[in-house]
C-alpha positions, 0 to 999 in steps of 0.5 A: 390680886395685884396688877401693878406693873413696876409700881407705876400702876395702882394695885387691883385687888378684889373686894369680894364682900363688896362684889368690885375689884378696887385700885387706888388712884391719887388718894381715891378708889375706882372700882369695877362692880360685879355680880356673880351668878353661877358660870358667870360675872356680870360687870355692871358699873366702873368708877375712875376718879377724875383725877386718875382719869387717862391714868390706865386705871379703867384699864386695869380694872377691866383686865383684872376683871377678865383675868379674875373671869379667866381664873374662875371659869367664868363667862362675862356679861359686860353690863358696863359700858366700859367693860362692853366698849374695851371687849368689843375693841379686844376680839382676843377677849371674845372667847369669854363673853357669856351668850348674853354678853353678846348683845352689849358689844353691838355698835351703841344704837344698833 
């Protein structure tokens, strides 16, 4: 699986032995970690290096991650705060949250 756009963003592609999707970024991986379960894929963990950070690395990782979601048929339960706070802000992408993963779009302290 490759995201790159024109080259200018890193490639993502999934490391299904390793359960996360990787891109390389300024000599260092970030990564999206998931666990699969049947009818879904819960996104528990993502790591950007602070050298790519503010880069479109997060980004990247969680739209591959949805696509990924998309491609399989797959119900998200974004466990991550990252993958929560990027769907609560993208209603387009609500139509893939799992009943479960609604719970991790509320306001933080609700």
């Amino acid at each position: 699986m490759s995201t790159a756009a024109g080259g200018a963003a890193p490639a993502v592609r999934d490391n299904a032995a390793a359960s996360r999707l990787e891109a390389g970024a300024g000599g260092e991986l970030g990564y999206a970690e998931y666990l699969l379960a049947p009818g879904t894929i819960t996104f528990t963990h993502t790591r950007v290096p602070a050298s790519a950070r503010g880069h479109g690395v997060g980004t990247q990782l969680i739209e591959a991650g949805l696509e990924l979601a998309r491609r399989r048929g797959l119900k998200v339960i974004p466990k991550c705060p990252f993958f929560a706070t990027y769907m609560r802000t993208h209603p387009e992408t609500h139509e893939l949250l799992a009943l479960e993963g609604r719970k991790f779009l509320d306001a933080p302290g609700t």
